[in-house]
Residue, then its C-alpha position, 0 to 999 in steps of 0.5 A: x481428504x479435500x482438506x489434507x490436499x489443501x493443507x499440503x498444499x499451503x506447505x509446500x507450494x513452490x511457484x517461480x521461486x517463491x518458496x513457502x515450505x515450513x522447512x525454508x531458511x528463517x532470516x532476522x527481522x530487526x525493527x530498530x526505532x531512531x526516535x530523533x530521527x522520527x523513523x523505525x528501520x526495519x532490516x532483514x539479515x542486516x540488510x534493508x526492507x524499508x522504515x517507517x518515517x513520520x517526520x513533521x514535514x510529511x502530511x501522513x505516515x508510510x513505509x519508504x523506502x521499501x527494497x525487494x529481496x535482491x536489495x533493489x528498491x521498490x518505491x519511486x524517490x521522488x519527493x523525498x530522495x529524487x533519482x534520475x528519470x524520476x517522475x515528479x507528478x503527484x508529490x503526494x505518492x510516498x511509498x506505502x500509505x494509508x488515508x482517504x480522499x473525502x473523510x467529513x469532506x477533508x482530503x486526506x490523500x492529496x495533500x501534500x508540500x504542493x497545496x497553497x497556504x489558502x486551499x491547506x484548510x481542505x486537506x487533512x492531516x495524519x500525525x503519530x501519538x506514540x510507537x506501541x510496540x517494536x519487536x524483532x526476531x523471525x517475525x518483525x512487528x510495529x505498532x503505530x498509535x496516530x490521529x487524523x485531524x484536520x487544520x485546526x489540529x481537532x481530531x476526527x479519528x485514532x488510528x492503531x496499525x500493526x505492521x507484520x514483517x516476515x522474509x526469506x531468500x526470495x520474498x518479503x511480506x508486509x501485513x497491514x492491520x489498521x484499526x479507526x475508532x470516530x472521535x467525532x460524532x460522525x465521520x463520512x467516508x464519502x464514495x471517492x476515487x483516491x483511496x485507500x492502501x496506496x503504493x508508489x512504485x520505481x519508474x521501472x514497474x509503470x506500464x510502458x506508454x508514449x501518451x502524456x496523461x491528465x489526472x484530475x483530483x476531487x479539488x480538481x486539481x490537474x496533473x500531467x504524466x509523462x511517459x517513461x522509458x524505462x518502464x515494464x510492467x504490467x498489472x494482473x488482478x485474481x479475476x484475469x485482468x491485466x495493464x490498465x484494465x485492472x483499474x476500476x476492476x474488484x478482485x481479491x488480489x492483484x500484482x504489479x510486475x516488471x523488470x528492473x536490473x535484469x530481475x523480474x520484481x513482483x508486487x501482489x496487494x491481497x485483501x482480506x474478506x473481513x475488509x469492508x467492500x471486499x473484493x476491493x476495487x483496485x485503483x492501479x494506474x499504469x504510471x506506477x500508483x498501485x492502490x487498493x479502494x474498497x470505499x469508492x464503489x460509485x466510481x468504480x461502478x458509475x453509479x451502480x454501487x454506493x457504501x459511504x462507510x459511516x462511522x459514529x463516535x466509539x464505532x470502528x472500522x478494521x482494514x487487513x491488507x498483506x504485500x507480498x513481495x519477490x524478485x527472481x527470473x519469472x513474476x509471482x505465480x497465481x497459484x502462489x498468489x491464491x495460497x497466500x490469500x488462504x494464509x492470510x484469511x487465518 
């Protein structure tokens, strides 16, 4: 009886909009590629979702820009296509990325057009081999074959990722599934703070503050944040945490919401328990960097936890995210929130 309960309750929960009954209305996925234009355009009905961009100018891959179902987009502009009001502190915050800060000591996740030509040999770079796969239909799918090398172009790790797009009238949903195989001997994933599954958000879903910030990363650079105006949004994670208390904090879950054009926009991260560190610690600052990072635990715990992940030549590592998406009158409910995490873990 329990498990009839449970099963019914995957089909038909309906939680502020978000609708997941079997019978709710399919919409066309397209996943075109534009090759000359080194991106894959993934539509929804016709209308956009977002793209996966690789172009020679950027140090890593990402899904940019990314639009909620009312057609309002995500993902702050700026470096790529500034608006007004747009924040332009960490140049290297894109979108939805994948890397890591400290990978056999290169910065993988702070490197960006903003290094100097005598500091780019600390950095590394994350570049695609091939597009795999494209495919449209009820469900879109990419899949992206790349490697991470450092200046030299010597290559530390192959990384294969296959993206899932599904939809419907109120919800957008990305899975996540990379996959890094060491070419090296050894590669360290040393205990850091930048990592792992990044996101960028619009001005509007950053937790409304009157303070400058300062933020110092592991070459110590130091960046200032400003306060912005324009923001609503607050954080909330699967053990109860909210707004800046999120950061730091290990859950299942967490969404980010706020209120843009009169919409209330939801964004949750969901990890997966195959995931190495699960439940992820959550790297949610309140001026719009929405991260999840298993692999910094003696960060986040101030020493009272380490991992280090390690991988030797052939070994590799699997990290399963999901990013549900919704934009209606309230946020994204818990109770939905938790059936998509069962979902996911099938």
């Amino acid at each position: 009886m329990q498990k009839y309960l449970g099963f019914l309750m995957l089909l038909i929960v309906s939680t502020n909009g978000f609708l997941l009954r079997a019978q709710e209305q399919s919409y066309t996925i397209e996943v075109k590629p534009s090759p000359n234009q080194k991106k894959i355009i993934i539509t929804v009905g016709g209308k956009p979702f977002t793209e996966f961009i690789y172009p020679d100018s950027l140090e890593k891959h990402t899904l940019y820009p990314i639009y909620s179902p009312d057609g309002q987009v995500l993902t702050r502009g700026f470096p790529v296509n500034p608006q007004p009001g747009d924040p332009t502190d960490h140049p290297h915050h894109l979108g939805l990325w994948f890397n890591y800060e400290k990978v056999n000591g290169l910065d993988f996740w702070n490197n960006s057009y903003n290094i100097k030509a005598d500091r780019k040999h600390l950095y590394g770079w994350i570049r695609v081999d091939s597009i795999l796969q494209t495919k449209s239909g009820t469900k879109g799918e990419l899949k992206v074959s790349s490697s991470w090398h450092n200046q030299q172009k010597n290559v530390l790790l192959r990384e294969t990722t296959h993206f899932i797009f599904t939809a419907s009238k109120d919800q957008r949903m990305i899975d996540r599934i990379t996959t890094l195989i060491a070419v090296t001997d050894t590669v360290l994933f040393s205990d850091v703070k930048d990592g792992l599954l990044g996101l960028r958000v619009t001005p509007e879903l950053q937790i409304p503050t009157k303070e400058e910030a300062s933020f110092k990363d592991d070459q110590n650079n130091v960046t200032k944040v400003k306060a912005n105006i324009r923001s609503t949004g607050n954080y909330i994670t699967s053990e109860g945490k909210q707004g800046d208390s999120a950061w730091g904090t290990r859950g299942k879950w967490c969404v980010l919401y706020g209120t843009k054009n009169n919409s209330v926009i939801s964004i949750a991260i969901i990890d997966h328990p195959q995931n190495p560190g699960y439940p992820t610690y959550w790297h949610a600052r309140g001026y719009g960097l929405f991260a999840a990072n298993p692999l910094g635990q003696k960060v986040f715990s101030n020493g009272k936890e380490s991992l280090n992940l390690v991988l030797l030549k052939n070994q590799s590592v699997t990290f399963r995210y999901r990013i549900a998406i919704a934009a209606g009158k309230q946020r994204l409910g818990n109770a939905t929130i938790d059936a998509l995490s069962e979902t996911f873990k099938q």
